[in-house]
C-alpha positions as CSV (number, residue, x, y, z in Angstrom):
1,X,0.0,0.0,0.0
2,X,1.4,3.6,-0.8
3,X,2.0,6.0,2.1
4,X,-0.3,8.6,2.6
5,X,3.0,10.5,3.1
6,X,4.8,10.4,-0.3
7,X,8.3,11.6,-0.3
8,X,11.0,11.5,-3.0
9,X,15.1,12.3,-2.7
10,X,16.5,15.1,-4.3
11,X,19.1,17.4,-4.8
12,X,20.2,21.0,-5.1
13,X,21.2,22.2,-9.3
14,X,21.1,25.8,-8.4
15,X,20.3,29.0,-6.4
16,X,18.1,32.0,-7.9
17,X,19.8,34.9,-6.0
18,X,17.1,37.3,-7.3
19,X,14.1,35.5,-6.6
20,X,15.4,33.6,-3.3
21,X,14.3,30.4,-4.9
22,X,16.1,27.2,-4.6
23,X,16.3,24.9,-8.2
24,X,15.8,21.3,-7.1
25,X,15.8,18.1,-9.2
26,X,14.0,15.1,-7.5
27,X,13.0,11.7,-9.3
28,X,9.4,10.0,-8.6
29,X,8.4,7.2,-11.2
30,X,5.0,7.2,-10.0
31,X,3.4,9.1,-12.9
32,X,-0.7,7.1,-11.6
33,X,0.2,8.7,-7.9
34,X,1.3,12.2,-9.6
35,X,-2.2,12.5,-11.3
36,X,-4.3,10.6,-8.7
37,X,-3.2,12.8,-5.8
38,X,-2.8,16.2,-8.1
39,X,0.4,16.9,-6.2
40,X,1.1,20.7,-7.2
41,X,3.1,21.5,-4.0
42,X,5.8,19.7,-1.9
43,X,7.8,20.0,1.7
44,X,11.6,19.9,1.0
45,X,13.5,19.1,4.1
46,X,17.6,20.4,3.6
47,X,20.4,17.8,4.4
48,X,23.3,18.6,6.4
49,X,26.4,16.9,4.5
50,X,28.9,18.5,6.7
51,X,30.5,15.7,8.5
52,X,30.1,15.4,12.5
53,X,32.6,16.6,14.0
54,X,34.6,14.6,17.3
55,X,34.0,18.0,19.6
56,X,30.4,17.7,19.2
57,X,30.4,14.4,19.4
58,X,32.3,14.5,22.4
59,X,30.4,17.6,23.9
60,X,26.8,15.1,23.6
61,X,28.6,12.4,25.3
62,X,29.2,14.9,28.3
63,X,25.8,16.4,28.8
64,X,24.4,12.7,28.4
65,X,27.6,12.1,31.8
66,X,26.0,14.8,33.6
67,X,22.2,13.4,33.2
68,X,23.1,10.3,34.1
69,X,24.9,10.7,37.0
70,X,22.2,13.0,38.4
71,X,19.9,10.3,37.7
72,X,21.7,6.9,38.2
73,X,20.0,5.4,35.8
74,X,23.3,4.7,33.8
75,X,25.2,6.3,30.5
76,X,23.9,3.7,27.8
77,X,20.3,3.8,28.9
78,X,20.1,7.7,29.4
79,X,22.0,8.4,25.8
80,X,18.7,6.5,24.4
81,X,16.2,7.6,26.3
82,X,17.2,11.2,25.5
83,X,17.5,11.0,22.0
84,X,13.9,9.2,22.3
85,X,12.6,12.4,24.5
86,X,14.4,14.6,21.7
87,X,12.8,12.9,18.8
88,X,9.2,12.8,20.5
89,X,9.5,16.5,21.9
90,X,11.2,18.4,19.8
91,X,11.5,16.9,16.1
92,X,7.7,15.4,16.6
93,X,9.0,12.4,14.5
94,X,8.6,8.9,15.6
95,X,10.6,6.4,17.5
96,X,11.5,4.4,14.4
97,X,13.7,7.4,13.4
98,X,16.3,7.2,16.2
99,X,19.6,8.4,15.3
100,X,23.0,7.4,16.0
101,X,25.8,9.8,17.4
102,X,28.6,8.4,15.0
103,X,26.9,9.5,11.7
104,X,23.9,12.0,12.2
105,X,24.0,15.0,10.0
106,X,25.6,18.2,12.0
107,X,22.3,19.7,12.4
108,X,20.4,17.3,14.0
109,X,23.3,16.9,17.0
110,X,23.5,20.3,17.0
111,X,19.7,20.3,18.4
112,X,20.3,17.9,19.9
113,X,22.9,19.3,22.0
114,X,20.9,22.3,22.5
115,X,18.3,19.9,23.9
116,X,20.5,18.4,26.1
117,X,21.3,22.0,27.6
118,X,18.1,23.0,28.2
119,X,17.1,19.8,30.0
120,X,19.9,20.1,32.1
121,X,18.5,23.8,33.1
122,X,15.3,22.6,33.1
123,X,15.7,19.9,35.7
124,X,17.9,21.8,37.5
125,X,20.7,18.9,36.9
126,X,24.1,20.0,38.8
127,X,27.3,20.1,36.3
128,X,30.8,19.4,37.0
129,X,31.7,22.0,33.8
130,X,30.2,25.5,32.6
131,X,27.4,25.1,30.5
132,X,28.4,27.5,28.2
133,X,31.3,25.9,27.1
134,X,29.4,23.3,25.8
135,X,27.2,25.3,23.2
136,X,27.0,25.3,19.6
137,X,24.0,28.6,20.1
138,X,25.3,30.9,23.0
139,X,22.1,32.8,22.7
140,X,19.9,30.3,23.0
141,X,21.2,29.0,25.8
142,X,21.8,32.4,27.4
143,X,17.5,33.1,26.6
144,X,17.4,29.2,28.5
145,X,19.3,30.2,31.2
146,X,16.7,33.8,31.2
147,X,14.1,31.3,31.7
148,X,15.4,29.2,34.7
149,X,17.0,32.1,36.3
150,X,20.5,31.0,36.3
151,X,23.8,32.7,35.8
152,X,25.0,31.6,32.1
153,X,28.4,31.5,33.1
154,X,28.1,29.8,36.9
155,X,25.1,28.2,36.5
156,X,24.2,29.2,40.2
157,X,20.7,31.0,40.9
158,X,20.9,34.4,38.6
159,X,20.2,38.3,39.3
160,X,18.7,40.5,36.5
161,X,22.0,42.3,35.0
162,X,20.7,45.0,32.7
163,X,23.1,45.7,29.4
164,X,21.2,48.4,28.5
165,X,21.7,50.3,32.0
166,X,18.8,51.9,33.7
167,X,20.2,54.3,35.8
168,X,21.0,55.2,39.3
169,X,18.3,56.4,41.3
170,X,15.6,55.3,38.8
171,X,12.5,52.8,39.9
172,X,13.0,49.8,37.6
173,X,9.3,49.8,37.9
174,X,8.8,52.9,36.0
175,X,10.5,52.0,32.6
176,X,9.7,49.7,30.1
177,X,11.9,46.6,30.5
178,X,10.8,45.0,27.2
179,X,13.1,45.4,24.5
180,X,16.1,46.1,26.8
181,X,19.1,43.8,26.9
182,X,19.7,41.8,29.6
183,X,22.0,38.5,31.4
184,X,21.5,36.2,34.0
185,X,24.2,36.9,36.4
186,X,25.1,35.4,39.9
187,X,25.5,38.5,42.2
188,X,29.2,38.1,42.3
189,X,29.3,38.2,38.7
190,X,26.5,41.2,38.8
191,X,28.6,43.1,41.2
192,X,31.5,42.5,39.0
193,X,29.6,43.6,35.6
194,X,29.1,47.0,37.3
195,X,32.5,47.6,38.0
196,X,33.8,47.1,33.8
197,X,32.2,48.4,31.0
198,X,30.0,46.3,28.6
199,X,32.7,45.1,26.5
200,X,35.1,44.5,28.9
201,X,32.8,41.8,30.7
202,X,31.8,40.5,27.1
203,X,35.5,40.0,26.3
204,X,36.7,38.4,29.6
205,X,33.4,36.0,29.6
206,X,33.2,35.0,26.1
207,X,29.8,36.4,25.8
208,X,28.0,37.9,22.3
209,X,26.4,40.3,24.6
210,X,23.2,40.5,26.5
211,X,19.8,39.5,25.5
212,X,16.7,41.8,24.2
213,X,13.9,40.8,26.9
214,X,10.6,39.6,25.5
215,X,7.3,39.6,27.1
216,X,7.6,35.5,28.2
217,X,11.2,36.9,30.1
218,X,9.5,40.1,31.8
219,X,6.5,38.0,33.2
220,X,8.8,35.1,34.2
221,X,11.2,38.3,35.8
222,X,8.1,40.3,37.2
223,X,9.4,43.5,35.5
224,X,7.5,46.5,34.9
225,X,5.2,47.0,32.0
226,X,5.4,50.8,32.6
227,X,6.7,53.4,29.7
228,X,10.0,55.8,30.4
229,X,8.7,58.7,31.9
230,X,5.1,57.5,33.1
């Protein structure tokens, strides 16, 4: 019986620049499906063909160390039942499709690993190793770590470090926190921040810079929703 779910493999012959378009050449020999179904449109999924590197390899492995141990339920059986909570969760995909660390495409482990990261946040799951020396996306995880109010750098229990600074003597009540750039920060490193400019902190940390604070981050932060100057 055919799938209801008709794919067919293709591949890349050019790039319109002009109109953004990709030019793709697939095979499909099933000319009765073609004009039974009156397929017109189609999903194309892109391959990653760069090869997996041993650092991100390496780097799953690790997080996959840190779950387990927090756990005890043992390094084989976690590394499984992770990718099968990644597949389910994230990729929406079913269990038939699970992967293997020694040849997935780099974008899927790169997910992955992200995944791993924000698990690890999530559950609150103590690391022997910075978290953010262990990520592919330094902003995402710096929004994660946002989220579960802890430092991106320590990973110990975070205070609000405003990039964009709000002044001395001003109610952080009174001024529109949305839009501003922010880090999680533990007050060691908060008090520190304060005492070097932006750059300075950036540079010594290995951070892109601060994050622009959404309306998910001021609820979760209880900022103030009032306008400068009202």
């Amino acid at each position: 019986m055919k799938s209801p779910v008709d794919t067919a493999k293709g591949r890349i012959v050019g790039y319109d620049e002009k109109r953004g378009e990709l030019l793709i050449r697939a095979t499909y020999d099933d000319i009765h499906n073609l004009c039974k179904r009156k397929y017109r449109e189609c999903l194309v999924q892109l391959v990653d063909s760069r090869p997996l590197s041993d650092k991100q390899r390496r780097t799953c492995y690790a997080l996959i160390r840190e779950i387990s141990n927090y756990t005890g339920m043992g390094a084989d059986p976690t590394k499984e039942w992770m990718k099968l909570k990644f597949i389910l969760d994230d990729l929406n995909e079913t269990a038939d499709k699970i992967f293997s660390l020694s040849n997935a495409p780099m974008s899927l482990v790169c997910a992955f690993q992200r995944f791993l990261v924000r698990f690890i946040l999530d559950w609150d799951i103590p690391c022997s190793f910075p978290l953010l020396n262990f990520v592919d996306d330094v902003q995402d995880y710096i929004y994660a770590c946002l989220i579960s109010k802890k430092c991106c750098i320590t990973g110990q229990p975070a205070q609000l470090h405003h990039v964009d600074r709000v002044g001395m003597g001003r109610d952080r009540s009174d001024i529109l926190h949305e839009g501003l750039e922010a880090l999680p920060l533990s007050p060691e490193l908060h008090q520190e921040a304060h005492t070097m400019s932006d750059r300075e902190f950036f540079d010594k940390y290995h951070l892109p810079g601060g994050i622009v604070l959404d309306k998910t981050l001021c609820r979760i932060w209880h900022l103030g929703k009032q306008r400068r100057g009202q």
